[in-house]
DOMI-781017 format. One record per residue (C-alpha): z, x negated, y; residue number from 1. Coordinates in pm, 1 decimal, always signed. Last residue first. Layout:
# residues N
w, u, v, panu
Z, X, Y, NUM
...
This chain:
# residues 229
w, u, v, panu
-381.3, +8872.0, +10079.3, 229
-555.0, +8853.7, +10414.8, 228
-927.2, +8790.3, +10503.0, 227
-1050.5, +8891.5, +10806.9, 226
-1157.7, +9258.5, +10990.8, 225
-1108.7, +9323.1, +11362.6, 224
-1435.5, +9263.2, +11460.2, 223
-1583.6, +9530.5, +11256.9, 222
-1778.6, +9415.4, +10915.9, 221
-2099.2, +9621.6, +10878.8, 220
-2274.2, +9472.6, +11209.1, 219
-2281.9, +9122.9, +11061.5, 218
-2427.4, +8949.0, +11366.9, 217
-2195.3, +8595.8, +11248.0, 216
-2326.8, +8627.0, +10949.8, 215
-2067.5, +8721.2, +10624.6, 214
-2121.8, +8519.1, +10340.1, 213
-2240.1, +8617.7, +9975.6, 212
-2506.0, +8840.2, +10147.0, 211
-2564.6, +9172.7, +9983.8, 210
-2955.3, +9206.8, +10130.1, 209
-3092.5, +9543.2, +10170.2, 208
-2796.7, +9662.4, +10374.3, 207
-2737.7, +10007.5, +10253.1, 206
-2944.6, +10236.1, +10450.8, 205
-2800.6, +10494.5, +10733.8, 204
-2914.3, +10900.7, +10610.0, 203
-3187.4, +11062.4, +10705.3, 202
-3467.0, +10927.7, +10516.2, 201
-3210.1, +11022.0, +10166.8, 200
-3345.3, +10794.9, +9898.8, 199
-3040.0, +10731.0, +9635.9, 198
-3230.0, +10724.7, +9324.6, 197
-3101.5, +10987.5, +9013.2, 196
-3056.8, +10810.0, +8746.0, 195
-3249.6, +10842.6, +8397.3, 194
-3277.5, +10480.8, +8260.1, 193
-3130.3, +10261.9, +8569.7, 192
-2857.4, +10069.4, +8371.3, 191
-3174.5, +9956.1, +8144.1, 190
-3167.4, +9616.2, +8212.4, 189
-2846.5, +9541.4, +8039.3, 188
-2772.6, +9159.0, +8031.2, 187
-2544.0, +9031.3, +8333.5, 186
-2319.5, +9423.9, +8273.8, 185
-2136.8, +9576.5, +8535.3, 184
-1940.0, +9976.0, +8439.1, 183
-1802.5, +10153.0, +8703.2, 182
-1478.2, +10323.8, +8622.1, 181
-1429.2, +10635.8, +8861.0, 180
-1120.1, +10813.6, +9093.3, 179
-1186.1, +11016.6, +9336.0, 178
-873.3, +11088.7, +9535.1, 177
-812.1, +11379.6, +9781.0, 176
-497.6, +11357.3, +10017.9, 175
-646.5, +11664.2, +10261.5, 174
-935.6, +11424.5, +10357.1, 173
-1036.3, +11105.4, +10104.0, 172
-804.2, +10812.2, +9920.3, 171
-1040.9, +10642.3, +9709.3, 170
-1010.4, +10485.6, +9341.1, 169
-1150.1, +10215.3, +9160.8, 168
-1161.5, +10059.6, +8791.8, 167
-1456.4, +9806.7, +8792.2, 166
-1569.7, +9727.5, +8427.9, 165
-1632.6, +9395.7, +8283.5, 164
-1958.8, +9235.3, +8127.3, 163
-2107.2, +8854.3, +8011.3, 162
-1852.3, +8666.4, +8163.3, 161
-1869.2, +8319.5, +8087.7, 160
-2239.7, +8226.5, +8197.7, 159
-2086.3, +8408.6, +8549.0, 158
-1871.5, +8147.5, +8588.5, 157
-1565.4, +7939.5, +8517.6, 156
-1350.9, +8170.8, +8292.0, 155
-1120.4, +7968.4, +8101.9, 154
-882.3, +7958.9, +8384.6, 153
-803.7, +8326.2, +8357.8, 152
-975.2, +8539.3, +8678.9, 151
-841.9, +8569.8, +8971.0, 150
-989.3, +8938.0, +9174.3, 149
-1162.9, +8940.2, +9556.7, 148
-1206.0, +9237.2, +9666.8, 147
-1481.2, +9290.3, +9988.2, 146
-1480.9, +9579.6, +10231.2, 145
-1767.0, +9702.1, +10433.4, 144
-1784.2, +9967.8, +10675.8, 143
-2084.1, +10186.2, +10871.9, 142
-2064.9, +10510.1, +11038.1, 141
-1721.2, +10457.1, +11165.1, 140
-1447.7, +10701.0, +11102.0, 139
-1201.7, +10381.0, +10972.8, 138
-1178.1, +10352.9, +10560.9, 137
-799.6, +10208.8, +10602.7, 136
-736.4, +9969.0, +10349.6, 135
-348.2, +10000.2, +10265.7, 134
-122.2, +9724.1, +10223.7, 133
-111.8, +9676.8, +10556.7, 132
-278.5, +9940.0, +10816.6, 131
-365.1, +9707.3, +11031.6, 130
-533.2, +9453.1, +10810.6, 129
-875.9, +9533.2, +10827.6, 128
-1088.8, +9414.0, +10549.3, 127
-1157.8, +9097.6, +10328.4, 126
-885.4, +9141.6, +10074.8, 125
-738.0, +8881.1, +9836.4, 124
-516.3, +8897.1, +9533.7, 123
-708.5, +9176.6, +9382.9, 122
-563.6, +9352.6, +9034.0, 121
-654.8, +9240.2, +8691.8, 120
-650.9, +9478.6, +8355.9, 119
-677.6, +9276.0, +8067.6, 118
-885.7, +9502.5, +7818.6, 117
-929.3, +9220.9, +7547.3, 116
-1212.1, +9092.5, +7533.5, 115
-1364.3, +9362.2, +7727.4, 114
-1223.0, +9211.9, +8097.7, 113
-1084.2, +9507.4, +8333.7, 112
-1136.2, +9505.9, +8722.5, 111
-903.5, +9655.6, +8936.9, 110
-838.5, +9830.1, +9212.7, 109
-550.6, +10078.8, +9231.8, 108
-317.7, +9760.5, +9387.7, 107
-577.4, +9742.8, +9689.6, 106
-529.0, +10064.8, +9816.9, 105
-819.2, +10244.1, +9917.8, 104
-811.7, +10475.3, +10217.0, 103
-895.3, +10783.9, +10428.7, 102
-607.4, +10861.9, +10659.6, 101
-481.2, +11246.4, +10685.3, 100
-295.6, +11171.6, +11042.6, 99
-539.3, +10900.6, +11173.7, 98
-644.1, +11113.7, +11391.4, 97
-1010.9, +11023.1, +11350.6, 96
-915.2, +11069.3, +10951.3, 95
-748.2, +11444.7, +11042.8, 94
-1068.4, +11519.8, +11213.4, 93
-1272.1, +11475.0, +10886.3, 92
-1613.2, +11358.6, +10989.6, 91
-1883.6, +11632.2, +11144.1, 90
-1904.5, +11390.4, +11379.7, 89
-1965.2, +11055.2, +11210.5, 88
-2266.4, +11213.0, +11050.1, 87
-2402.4, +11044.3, +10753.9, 86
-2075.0, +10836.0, +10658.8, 85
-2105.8, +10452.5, +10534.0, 84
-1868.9, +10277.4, +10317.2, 83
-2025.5, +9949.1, +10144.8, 82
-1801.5, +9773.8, +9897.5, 81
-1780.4, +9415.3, +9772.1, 80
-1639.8, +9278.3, +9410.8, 79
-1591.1, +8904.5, +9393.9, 78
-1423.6, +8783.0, +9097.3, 77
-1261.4, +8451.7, +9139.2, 76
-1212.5, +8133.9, +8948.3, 75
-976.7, +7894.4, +9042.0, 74
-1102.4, +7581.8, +9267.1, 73
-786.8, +7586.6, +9522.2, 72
-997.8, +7734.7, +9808.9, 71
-1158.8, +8013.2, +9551.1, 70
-1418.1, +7968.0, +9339.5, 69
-1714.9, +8147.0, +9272.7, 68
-1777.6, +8478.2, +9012.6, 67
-2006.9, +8754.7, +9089.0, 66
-2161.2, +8942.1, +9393.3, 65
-2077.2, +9261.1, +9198.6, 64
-2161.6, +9553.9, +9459.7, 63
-2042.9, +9943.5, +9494.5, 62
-2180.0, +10141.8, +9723.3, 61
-1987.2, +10380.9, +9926.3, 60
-2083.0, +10740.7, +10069.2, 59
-1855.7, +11015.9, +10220.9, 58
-1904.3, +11376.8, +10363.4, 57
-2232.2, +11404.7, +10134.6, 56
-2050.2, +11622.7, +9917.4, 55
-2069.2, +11734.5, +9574.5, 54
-1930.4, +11382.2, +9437.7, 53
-1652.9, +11385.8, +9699.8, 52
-1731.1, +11102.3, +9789.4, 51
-2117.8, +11049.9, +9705.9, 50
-2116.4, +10739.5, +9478.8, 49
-2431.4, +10464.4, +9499.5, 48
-2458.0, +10182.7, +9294.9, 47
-2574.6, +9829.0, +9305.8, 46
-2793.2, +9599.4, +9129.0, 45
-3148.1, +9748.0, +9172.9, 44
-3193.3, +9621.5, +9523.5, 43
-3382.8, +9866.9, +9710.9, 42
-3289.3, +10227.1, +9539.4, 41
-2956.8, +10190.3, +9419.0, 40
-2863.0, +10446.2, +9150.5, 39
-2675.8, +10747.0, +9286.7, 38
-2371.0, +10816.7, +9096.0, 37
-2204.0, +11147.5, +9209.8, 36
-1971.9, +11168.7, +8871.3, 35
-2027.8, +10901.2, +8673.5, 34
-2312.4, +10649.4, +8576.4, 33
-2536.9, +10398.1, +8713.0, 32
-2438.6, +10070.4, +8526.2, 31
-2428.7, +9856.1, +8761.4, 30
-2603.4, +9508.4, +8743.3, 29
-2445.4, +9185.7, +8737.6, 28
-2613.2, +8811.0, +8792.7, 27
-2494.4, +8791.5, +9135.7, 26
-2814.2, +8727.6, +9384.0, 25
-3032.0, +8797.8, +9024.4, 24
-3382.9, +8990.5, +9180.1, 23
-3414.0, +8835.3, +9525.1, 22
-3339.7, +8475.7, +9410.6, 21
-3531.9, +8519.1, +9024.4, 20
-3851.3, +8672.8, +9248.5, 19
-3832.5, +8404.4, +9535.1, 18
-3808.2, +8143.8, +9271.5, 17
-4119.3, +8313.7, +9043.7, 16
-4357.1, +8312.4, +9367.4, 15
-4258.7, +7957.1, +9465.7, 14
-4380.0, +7859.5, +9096.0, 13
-4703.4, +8089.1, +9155.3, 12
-4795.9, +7930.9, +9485.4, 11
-4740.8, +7552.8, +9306.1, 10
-4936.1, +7659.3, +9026.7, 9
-5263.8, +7739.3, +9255.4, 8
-5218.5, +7464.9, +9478.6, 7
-5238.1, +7226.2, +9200.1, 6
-5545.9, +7433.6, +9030.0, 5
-5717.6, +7400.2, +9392.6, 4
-5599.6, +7054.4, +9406.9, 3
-5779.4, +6955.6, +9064.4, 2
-6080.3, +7146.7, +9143.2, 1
């Protein structure tokens, strides 16, 4: 009886870690709000924005994979996006062209800290660096980009961080911009109350897993991407 109870517990304790690892990977959660916000159907932490918001020519989702160090032990923000496109097609010929590019560009991101509304810019990009400074969003069905934003010294992780907001702003056809704030919050479980959930069959999934690293098979980072500041 004894090693049935012990068996018993230890089940339920590996239970509860694979639960708090697949439920807390960064320890922020959207807020699902804004024009064309989609909330994130399989992992609950991300969200969803149709670019244009009335258009399904576009889709990115936005990801906190929260705060780490960098190579010289500061503290860094890690923000990654997912770009995918339905039909690659039926994608804006001027993009394929490269004459009307789609893009972000890394000095209109930013992240802004509620203590007092510090606005903080990236200071290293994980994307592709031919089109330095600007991120071009290539007419491929899948693309991901990662931000990486220094945070003040006194912030070591996410226990010191509690919410921020994500300014961004993309560059579509015909020199288009959306431009949202996305709000992250470690404590709010309610971000979800009321959104619509992103559950198109048709249309390419989000990866299920945001991994902090990038595998070597990672098909949603082209060859051609690497770090640069």
């Amino acid at each position: 009886m004894t090693y049935l109870i012990s068996s018993r517990n230890l089940f339920l304790s590996i239970l509860m870690i694979s639960l708090q690892l697949g439920c807390s990977h960064s320890g922020y959660k959207a807020e699902v709000d804004g024009a064309g916000a989609k909330a994130d159907v399989k992992t609950h932490v991300g969200v969803i924005y149709l670019i244009p918001p009335n258009s399904s020519q576009l889709r990115m989702k936005i990801v906190s994979l929260g705060i780490s160090t960098d190579k010289e032990k500061n503290p860094t923000l890690r923000m990654r996006l997912y770009f995918a496109r339905k039909n690659v097609a039926v994608a804006d010929p001027g993009a394929k062209r490269n004459k009307v590019m789609e893009y972000l560009n890394p000095a209109e991101q930013a992240i802004i800290l509620p203590k007092d509304a510090t606005e903080i810019h990236p200071n290293r990009t994980f994307s592709n660096p031919v089109k330095k400074p600007l991120i071009e969003l290539v007419p491929n069905q899948r693309q991901v980009i990662e931000l990486l934003f220094p945070l003040p010294a006194q912030i070591k992780s996410n226990d010191d961080l509690e919410k921020f907001s994500f300014s961004w702003k993309v560059h579509y056809s015909k020199h288009k911009t959306e431009q949202q704030v996305t709000q992250f919050d470690r404590f709010d479980a309610q971000q979800e109350n009321n959104a619509e959930f992103m559950t198109d069959p048709d249309y390419p999934d989000f990866p299920i897993h945001e991994y902090m690293e990038y595998p070597a098979d990672y098909e949603w980072a082209p060859a051609p991407f690497g770090w640069w500041w």
